[in-house]
C-alpha positions as CSV (number, residue, x, y, z in Angstrom):
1,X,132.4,110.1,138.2
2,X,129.1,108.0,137.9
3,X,129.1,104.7,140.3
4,X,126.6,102.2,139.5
5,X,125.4,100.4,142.6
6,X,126.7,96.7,142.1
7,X,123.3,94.9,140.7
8,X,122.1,91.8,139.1
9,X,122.6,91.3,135.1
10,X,119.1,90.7,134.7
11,X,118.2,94.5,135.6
12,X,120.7,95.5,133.4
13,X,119.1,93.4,130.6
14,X,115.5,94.2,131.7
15,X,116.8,98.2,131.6
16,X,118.1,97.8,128.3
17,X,115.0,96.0,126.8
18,X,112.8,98.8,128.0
19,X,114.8,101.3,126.4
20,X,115.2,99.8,122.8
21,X,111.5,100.1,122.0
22,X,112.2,104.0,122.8
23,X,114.6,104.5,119.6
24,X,111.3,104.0,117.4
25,X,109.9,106.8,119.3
26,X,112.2,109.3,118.0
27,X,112.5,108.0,114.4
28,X,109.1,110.8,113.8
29,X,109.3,114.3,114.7
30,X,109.2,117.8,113.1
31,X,111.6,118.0,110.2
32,X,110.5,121.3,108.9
33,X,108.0,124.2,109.9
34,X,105.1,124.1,107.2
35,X,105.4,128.4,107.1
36,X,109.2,127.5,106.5
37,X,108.6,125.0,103.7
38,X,106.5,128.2,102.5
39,X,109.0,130.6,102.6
40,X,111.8,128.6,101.5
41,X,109.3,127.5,98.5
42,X,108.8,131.7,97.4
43,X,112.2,133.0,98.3
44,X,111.6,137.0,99.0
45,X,107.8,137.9,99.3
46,X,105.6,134.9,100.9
47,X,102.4,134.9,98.9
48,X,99.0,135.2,101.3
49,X,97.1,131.8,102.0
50,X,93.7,130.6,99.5
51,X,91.3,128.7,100.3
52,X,90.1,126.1,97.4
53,X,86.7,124.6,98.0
54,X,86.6,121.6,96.0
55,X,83.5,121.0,93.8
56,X,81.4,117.8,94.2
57,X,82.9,116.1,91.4
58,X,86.6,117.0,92.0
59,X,85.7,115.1,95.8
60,X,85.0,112.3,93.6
61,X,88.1,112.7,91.8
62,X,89.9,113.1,95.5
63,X,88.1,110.1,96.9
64,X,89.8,108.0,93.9
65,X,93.3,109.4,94.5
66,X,93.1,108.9,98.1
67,X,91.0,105.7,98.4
68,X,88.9,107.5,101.2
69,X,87.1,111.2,101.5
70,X,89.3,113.7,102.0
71,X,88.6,115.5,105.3
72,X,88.5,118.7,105.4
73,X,85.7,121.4,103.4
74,X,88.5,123.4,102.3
75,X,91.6,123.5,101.5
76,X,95.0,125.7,102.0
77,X,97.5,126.4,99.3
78,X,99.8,129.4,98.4
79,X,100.9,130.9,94.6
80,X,103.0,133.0,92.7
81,X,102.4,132.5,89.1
82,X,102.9,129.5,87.8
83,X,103.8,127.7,91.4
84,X,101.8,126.6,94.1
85,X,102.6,125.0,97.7
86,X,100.2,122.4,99.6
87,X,100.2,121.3,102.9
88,X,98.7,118.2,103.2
89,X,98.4,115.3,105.1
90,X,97.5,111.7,104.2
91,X,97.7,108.7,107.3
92,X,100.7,106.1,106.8
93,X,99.7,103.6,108.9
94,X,97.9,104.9,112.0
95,X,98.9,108.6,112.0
96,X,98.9,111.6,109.6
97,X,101.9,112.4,107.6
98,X,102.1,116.3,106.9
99,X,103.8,117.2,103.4
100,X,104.9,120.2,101.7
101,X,104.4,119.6,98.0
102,X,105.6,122.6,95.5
103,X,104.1,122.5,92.0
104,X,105.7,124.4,88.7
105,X,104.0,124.5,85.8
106,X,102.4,120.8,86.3
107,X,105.2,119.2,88.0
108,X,106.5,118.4,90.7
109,X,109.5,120.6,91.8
110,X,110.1,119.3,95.4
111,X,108.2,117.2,97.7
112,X,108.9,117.2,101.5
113,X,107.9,115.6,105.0
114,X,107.3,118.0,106.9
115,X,106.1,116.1,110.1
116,X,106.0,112.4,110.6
117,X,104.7,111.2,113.4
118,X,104.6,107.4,112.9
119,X,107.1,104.4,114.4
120,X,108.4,103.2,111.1
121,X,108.4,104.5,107.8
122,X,110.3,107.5,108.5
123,X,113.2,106.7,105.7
124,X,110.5,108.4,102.9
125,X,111.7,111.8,104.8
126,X,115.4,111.6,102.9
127,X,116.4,113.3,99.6
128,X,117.1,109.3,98.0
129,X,113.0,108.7,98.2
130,X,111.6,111.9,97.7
131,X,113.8,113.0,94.5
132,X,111.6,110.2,93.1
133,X,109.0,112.8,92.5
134,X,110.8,115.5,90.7
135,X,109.2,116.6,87.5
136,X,105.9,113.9,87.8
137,X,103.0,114.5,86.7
138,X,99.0,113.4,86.9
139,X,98.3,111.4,83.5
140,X,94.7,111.6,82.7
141,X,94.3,108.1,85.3
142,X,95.1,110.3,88.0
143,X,98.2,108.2,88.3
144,X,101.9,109.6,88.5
145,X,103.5,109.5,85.5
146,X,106.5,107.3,86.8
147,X,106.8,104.6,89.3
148,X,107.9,105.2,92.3
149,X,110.3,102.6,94.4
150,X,108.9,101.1,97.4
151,X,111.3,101.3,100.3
152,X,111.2,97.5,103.1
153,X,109.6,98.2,106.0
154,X,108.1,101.6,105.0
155,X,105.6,100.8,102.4
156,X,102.1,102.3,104.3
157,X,104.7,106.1,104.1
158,X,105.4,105.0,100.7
159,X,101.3,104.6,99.6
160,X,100.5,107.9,101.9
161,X,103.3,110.1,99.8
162,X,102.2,109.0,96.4
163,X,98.6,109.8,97.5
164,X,99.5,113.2,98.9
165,X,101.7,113.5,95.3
166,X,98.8,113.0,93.6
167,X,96.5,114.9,95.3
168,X,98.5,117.7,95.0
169,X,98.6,117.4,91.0
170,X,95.0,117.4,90.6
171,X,94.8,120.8,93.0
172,X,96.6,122.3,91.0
173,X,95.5,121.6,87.9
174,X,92.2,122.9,89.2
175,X,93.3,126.3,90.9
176,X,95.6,126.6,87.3
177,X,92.7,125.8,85.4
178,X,90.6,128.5,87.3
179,X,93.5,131.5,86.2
180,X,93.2,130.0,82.6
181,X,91.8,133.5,80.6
């Protein structure tokens, strides 16, 4: 049996205020392996990695999606057919959010946080938000084809997942285009 030395209230209180800032702290975290948001997108054989080097006017494209240059020279995706799988990451409010997006045919079949390592915002990780984004598509704006609700509290998530949404479409429009005979 614990004993707790006999001690004044306010440590207790000063205790307990130090700890409730900590239960932000574990609202982020790892919610799925990218490689097993891979294999769970191509059930049996997992496709190899490509790399897609995007031209100078699809970065222009990007940069209007995103608001910002994207990053990185190159950029990662997997296929079978039809579907492809991105992992990307756009910043919430101070820190990257890493998605798995899977793409069928021009839409959106699932969209996932993968890793989320900001305070707040964390709810967009749940099936009620993310469902939002089944069967959307990129209408020739570059815009989603649907709205998508904003959720109090987590709307710099929100922005960063409808970024990453589109993002994704225009990819893969351009590694489809590329197979088009």
């Amino acid at each position: 049996m614990l004993v707790l030395p006999a001690m004044n209230n306010r440590f207790y209180l000063f205790l307990l205020c130090c700890l409730l800032p900590a239960g932000n702290l574990i609202a982020g975290g790892v919610y799925q392996e990218p490689d097993a948001f891979i294999q769970e997108s191509f059930p049996g054989a997992k496709p190899e990695a490509k790399i897609f080097w995007p031209s100078a006017e699809l970065k222009q494209k990007i940069e209007r999606v995103l608001g910002h240059a994207y990053q990185s020279l190159r950029i990662r995706y997997w296929q079978t057919g039809q579907r492809t799988a991105w992992i990307l990451e756009e910043i919430g409010k101070d820190k990257p959010i890493t998605t798995g997006v899977l793409i069928n045919q021009h839409k959106i079949e699932k969209i996932r946080v993968l890793v989320f390592r900001e305070s707040r915002g964390w709810e967009v990780r749940h099936g009620f938000f993310t469902e939002q984004f089944d069967n959307a598509t990129l209408d020739k704006d570059l815009q989603l084809d649907r709205h998508i609700d904003n959720i109090s509290g987590a709307t710099l998530s929100v922005n960063a997942l409808e970024k990453i949404a589109r993002l994704a479409l225009l990819l893969e429009q351009q590694v489809t285009a590329d197979d088009q005979p």
